[in-house]
Jmol script that loads the backbone (N, CA, C; Angstrom):
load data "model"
ATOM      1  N   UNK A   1     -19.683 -17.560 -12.012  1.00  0.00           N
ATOM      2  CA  UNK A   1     -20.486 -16.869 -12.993  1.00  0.00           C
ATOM      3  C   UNK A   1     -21.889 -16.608 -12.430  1.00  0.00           C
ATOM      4  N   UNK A   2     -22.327 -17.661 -11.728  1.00  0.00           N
ATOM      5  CA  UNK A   2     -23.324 -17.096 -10.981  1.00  0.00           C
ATOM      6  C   UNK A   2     -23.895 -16.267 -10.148  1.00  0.00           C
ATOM      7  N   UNK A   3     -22.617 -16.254  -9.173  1.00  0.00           N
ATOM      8  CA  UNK A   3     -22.440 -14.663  -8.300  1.00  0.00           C
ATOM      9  C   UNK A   3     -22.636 -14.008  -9.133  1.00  0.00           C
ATOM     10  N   UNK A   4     -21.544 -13.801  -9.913  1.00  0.00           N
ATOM     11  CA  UNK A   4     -21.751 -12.440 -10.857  1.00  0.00           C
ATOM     12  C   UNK A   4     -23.454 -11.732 -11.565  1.00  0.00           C
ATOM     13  N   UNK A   5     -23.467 -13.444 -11.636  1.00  0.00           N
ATOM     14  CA  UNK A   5     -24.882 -12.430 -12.596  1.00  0.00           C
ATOM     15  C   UNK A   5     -26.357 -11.920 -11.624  1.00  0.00           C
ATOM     16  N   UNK A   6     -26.027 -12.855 -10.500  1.00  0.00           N
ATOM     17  CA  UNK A   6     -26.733 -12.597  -8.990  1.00  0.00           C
ATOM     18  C   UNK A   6     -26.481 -11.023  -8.630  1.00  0.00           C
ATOM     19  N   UNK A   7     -25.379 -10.800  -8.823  1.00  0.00           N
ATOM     20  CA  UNK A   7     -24.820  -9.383  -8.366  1.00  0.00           C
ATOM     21  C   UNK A   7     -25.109  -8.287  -9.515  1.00  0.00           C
ATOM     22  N   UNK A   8     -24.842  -8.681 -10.438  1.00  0.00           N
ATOM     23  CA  UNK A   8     -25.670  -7.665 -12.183  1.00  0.00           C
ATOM     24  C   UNK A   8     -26.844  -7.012 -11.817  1.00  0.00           C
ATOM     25  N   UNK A   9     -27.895  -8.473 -11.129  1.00  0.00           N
ATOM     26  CA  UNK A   9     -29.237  -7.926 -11.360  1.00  0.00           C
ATOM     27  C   UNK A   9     -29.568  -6.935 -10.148  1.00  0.00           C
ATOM     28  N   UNK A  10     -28.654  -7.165  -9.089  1.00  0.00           N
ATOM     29  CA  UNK A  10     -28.800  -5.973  -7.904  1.00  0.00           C
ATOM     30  C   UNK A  10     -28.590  -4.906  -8.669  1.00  0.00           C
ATOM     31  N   UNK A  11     -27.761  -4.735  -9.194  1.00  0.00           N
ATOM     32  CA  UNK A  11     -27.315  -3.352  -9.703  1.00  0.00           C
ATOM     33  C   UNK A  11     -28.735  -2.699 -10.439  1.00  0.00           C
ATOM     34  N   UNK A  12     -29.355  -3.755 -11.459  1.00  0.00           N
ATOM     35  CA  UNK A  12     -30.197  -2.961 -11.675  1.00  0.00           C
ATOM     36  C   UNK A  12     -31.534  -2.471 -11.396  1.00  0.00           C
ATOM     37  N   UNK A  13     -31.423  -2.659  -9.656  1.00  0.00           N
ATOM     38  CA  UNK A  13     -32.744  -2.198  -9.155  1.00  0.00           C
ATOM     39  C   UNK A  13     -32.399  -0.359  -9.011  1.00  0.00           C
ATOM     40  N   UNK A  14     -33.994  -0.287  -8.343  1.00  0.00           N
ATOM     41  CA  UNK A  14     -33.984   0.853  -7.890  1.00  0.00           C
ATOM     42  C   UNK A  14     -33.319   1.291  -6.716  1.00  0.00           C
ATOM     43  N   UNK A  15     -32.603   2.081  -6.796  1.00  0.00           N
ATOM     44  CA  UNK A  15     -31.978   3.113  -5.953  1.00  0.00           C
ATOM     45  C   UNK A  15     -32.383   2.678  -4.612  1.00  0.00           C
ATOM     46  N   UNK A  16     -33.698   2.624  -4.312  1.00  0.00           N
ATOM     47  CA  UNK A  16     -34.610   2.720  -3.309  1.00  0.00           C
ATOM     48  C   UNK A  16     -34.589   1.499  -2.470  1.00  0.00           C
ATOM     49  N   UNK A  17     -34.183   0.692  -3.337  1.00  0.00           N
ATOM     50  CA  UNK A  17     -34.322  -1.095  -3.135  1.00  0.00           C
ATOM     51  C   UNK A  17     -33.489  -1.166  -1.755  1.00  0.00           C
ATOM     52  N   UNK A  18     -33.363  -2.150  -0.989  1.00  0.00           N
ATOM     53  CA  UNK A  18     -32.191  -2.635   0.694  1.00  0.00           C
ATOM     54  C   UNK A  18     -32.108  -3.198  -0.480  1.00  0.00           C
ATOM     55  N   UNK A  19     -32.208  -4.353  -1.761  1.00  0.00           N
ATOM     56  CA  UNK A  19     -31.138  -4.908  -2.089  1.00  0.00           C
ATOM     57  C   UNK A  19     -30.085  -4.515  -3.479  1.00  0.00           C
ATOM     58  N   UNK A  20     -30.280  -2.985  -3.522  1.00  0.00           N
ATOM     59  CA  UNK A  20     -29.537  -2.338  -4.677  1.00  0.00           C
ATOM     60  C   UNK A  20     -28.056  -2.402  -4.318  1.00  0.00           C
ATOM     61  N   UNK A  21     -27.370  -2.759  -5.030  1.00  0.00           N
ATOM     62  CA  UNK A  21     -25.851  -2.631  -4.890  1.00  0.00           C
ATOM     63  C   UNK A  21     -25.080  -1.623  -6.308  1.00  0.00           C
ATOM     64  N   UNK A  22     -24.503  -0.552  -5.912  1.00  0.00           N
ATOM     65  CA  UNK A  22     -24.040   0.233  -6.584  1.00  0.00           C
ATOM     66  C   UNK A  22     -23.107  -0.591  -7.508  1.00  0.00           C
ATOM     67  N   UNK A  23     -23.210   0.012  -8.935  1.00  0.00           N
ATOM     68  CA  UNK A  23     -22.169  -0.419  -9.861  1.00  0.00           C
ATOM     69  C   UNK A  23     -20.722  -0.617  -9.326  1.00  0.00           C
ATOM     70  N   UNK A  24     -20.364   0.715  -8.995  1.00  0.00           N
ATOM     71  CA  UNK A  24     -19.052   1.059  -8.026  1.00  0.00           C
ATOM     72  C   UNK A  24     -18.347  -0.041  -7.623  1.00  0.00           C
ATOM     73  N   UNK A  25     -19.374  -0.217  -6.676  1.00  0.00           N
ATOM     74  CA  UNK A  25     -18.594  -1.294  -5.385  1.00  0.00           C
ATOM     75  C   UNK A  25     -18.717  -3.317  -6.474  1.00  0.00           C
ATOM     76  N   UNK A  26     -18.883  -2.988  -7.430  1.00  0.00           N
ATOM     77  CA  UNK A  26     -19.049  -4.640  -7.700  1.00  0.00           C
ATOM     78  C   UNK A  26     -17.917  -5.682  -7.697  1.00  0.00           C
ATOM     79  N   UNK A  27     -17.154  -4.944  -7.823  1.00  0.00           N
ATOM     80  CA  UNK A  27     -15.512  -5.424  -8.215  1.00  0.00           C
ATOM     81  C   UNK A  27     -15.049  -5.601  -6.930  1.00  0.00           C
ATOM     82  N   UNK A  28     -15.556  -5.064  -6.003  1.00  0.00           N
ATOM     83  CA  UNK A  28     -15.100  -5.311  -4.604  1.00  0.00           C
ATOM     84  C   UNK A  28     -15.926  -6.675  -3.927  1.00  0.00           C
ATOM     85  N   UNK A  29     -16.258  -7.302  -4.420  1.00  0.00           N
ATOM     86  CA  UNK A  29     -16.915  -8.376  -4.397  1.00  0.00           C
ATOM     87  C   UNK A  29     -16.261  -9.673  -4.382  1.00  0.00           C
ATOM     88  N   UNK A  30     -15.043  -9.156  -5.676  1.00  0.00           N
ATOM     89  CA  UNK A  30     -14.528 -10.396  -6.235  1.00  0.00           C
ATOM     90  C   UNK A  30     -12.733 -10.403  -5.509  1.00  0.00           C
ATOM     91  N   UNK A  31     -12.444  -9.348  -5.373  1.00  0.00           N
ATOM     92  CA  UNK A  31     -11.231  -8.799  -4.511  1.00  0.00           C
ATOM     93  C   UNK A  31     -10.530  -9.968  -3.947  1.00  0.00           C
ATOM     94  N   UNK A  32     -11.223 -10.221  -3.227  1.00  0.00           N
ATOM     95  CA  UNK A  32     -10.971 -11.753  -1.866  1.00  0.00           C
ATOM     96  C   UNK A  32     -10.540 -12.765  -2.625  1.00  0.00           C
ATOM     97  N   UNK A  33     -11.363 -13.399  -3.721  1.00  0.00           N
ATOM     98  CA  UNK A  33     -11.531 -14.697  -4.159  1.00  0.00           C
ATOM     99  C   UNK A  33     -10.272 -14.697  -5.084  1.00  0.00           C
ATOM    100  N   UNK A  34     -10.045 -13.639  -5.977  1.00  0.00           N
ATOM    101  CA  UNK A  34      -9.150 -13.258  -6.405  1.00  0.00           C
ATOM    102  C   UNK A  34      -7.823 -13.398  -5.919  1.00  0.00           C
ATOM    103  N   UNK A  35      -7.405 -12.621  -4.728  1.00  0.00           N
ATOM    104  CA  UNK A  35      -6.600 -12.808  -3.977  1.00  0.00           C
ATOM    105  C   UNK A  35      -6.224 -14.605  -3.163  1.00  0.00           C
ATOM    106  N   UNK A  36      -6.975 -14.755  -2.799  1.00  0.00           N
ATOM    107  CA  UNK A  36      -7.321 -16.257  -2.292  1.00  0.00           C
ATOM    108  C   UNK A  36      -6.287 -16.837  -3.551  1.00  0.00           C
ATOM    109  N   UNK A  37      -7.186 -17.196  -4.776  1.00  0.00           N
ATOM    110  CA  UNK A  37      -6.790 -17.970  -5.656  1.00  0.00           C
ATOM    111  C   UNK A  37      -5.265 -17.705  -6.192  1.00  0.00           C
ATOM    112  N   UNK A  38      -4.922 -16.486  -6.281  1.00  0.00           N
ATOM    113  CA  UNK A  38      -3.345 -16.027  -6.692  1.00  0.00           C
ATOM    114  C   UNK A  38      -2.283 -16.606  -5.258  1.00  0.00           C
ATOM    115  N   UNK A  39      -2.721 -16.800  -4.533  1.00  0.00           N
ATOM    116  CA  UNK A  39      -2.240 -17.107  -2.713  1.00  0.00           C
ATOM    117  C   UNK A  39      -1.559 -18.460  -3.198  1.00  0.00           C
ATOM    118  N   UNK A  40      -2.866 -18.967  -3.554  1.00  0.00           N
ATOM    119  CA  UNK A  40      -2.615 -20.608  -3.381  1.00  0.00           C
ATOM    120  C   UNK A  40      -2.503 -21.400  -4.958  1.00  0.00           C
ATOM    121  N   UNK A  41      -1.788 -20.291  -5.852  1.00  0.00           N
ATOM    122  CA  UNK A  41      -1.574 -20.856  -6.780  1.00  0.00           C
ATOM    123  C   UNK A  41      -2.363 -21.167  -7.982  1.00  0.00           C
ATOM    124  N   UNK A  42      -3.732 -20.860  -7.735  1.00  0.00           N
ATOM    125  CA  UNK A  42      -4.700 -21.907  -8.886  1.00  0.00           C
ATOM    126  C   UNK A  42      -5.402 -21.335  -9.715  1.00  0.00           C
ATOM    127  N   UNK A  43      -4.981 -21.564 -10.880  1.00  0.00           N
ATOM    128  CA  UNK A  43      -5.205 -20.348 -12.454  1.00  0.00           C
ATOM    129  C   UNK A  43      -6.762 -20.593 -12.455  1.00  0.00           C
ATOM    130  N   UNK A  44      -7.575 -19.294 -12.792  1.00  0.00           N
ATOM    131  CA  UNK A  44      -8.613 -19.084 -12.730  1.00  0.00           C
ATOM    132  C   UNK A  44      -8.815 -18.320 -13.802  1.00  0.00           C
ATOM    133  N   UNK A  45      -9.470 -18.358 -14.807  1.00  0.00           N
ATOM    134  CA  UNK A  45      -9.758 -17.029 -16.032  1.00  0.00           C
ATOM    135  C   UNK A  45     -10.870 -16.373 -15.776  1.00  0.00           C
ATOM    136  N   UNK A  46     -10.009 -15.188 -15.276  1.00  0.00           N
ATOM    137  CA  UNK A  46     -10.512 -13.915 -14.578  1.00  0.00           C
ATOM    138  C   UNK A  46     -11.790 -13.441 -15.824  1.00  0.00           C
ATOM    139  N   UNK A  47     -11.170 -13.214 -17.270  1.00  0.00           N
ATOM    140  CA  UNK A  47     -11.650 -12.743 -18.083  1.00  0.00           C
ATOM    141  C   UNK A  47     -13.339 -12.855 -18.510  1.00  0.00           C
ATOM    142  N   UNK A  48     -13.305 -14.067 -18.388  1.00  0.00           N
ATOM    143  CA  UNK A  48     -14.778 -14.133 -18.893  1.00  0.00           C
ATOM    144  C   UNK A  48     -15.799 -13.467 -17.183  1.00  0.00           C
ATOM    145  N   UNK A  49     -15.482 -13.724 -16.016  1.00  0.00           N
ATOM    146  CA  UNK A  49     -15.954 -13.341 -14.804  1.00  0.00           C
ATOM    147  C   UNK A  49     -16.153 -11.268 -14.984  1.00  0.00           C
ATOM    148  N   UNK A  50     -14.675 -11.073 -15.427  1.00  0.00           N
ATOM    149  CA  UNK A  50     -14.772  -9.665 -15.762  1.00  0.00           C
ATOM    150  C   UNK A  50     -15.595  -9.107 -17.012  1.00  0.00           C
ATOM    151  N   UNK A  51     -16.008 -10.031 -17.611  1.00  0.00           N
ATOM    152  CA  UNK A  51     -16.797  -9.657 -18.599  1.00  0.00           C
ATOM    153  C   UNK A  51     -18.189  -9.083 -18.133  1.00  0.00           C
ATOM    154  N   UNK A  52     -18.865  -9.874 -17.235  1.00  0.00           N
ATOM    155  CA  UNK A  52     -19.826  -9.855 -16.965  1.00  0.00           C
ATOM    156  C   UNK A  52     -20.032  -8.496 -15.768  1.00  0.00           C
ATOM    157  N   UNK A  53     -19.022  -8.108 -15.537  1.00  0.00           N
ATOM    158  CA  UNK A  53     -18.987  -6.568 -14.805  1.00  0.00           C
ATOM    159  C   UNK A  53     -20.330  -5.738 -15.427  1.00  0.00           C
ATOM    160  N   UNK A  54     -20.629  -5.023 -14.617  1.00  0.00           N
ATOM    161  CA  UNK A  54     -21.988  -3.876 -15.093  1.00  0.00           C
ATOM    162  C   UNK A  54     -21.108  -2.739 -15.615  1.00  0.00           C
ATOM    163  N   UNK A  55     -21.611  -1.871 -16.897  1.00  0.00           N
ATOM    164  CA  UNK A  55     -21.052  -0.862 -16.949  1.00  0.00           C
ATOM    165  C   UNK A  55     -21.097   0.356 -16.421  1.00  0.00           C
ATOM    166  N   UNK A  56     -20.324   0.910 -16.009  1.00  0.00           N
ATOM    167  CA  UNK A  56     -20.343   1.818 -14.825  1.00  0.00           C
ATOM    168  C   UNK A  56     -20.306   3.274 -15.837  1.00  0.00           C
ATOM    169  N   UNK A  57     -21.461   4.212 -14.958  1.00  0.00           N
ATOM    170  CA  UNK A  57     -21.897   5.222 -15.468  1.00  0.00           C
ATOM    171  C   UNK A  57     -21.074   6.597 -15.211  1.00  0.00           C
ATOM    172  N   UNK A  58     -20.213   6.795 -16.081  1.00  0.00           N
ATOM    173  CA  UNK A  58     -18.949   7.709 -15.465  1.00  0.00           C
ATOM    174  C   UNK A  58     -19.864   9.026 -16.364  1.00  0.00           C
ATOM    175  N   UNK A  59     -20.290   9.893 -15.580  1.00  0.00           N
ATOM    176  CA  UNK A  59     -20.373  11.247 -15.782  1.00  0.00           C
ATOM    177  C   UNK A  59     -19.789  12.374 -15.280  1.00  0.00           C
ATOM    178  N   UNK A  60     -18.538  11.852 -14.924  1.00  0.00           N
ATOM    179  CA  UNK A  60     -17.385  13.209 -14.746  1.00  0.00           C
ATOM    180  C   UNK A  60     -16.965  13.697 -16.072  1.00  0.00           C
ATOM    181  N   UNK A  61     -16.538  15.095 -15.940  1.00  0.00           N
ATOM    182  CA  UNK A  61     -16.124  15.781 -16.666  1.00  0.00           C
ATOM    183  C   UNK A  61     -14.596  15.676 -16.795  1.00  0.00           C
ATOM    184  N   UNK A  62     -13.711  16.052 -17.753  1.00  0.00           N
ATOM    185  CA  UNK A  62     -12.433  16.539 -17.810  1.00  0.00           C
ATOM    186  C   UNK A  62     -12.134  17.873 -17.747  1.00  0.00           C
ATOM    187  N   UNK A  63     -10.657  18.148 -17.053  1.00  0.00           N
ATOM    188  CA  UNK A  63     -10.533  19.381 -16.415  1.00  0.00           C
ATOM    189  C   UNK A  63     -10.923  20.287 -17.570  1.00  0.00           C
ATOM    190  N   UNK A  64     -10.773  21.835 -17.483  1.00  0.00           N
ATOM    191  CA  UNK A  64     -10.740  22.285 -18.759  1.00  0.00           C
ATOM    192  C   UNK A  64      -9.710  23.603 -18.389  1.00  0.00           C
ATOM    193  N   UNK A  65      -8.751  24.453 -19.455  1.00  0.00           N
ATOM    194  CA  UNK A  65      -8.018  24.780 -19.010  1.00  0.00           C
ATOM    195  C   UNK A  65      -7.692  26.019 -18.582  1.00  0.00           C
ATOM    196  N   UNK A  66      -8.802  26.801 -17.742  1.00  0.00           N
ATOM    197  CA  UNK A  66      -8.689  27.351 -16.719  1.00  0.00           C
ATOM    198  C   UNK A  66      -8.749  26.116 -15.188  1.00  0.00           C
ATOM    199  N   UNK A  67      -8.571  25.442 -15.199  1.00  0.00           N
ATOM    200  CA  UNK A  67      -9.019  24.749 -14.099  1.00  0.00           C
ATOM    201  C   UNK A  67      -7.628  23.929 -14.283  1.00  0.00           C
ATOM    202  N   UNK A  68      -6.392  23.819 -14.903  1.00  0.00           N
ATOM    203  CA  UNK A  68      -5.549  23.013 -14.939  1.00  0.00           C
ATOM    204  C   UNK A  68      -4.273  24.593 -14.506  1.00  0.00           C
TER     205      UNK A  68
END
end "model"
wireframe off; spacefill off
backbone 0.3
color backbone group
């Protein structure tokens, strides 16, 4: 939980920051440990860890239908 919230507050620097870490990539963080722990068996509740995810700023559009 601590990583995580270590990793939150990167997210919310400036752009500009060496220590900004994009929303994007946060989940790629946890990938390994994840994996690791499913390897060797040992129940971990993912849930509350995924809670603490940053919300990611989706400003894509949907097709529209000339474009489909």
């Amino acid at each position: 939980m601590t990583f995580s919230k270590k990793l939150k507050e990167r997210t919310r620097l400036s752009e500009n920051d060496p220590d900004y870490l994009n929303p994007q990539s946060f989940s790629n963080y946890f990938k390994s440990p994840k994996k690791l722990f499913k390897m060797n068996n040992v129940r971990f509740n993912w849930d509350l860890i995924n809670a603490t995810f940053p919300d990611l700023d989706n400003d894509t559009r949907g097709y529209n239908i000339l474009e489909i």
